[in-house]
N, C-alpha and C positions, 0 to 999 in steps of 0.2 A: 559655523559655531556649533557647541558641541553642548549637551545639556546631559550628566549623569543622573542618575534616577537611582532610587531605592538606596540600600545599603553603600552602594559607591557614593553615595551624596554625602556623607559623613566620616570616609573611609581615608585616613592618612597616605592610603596608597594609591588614590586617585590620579595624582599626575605621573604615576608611574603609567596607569591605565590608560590616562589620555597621550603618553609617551608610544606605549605600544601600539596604538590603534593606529598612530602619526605613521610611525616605520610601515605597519601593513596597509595603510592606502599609498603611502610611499612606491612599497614595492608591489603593488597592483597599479597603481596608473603609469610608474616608471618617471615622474616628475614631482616636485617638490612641494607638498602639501604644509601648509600650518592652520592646528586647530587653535579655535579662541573658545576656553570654558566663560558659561554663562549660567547665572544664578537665579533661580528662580524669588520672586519677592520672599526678602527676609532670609536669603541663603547668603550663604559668605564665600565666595571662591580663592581658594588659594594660591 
């Protein structure tokens, strides 16, 4: 599970970011990762 902080908490291009980070553990472990964004109370995930 994955939790953005700061500035990416509100940031329209967040799941671009949680897109990116997918590929680069992707292609560091060489096997198929999925991340699940979580919200902290009173955040909204998109």
């Amino acid at each position: 599970m994955v939790r953005l902080t700061g500035a990416c908490t509100l940031c329209k291009l967040s799941s671009l970011t949680l897109k990116s980070v997918q590929a680069r553990l992707v292609s560091k472990l060489g096997e198929l990762v999925g991340l699940i964004p979580v919200a902290a109370a009173g955040e909204v995930v998109d």
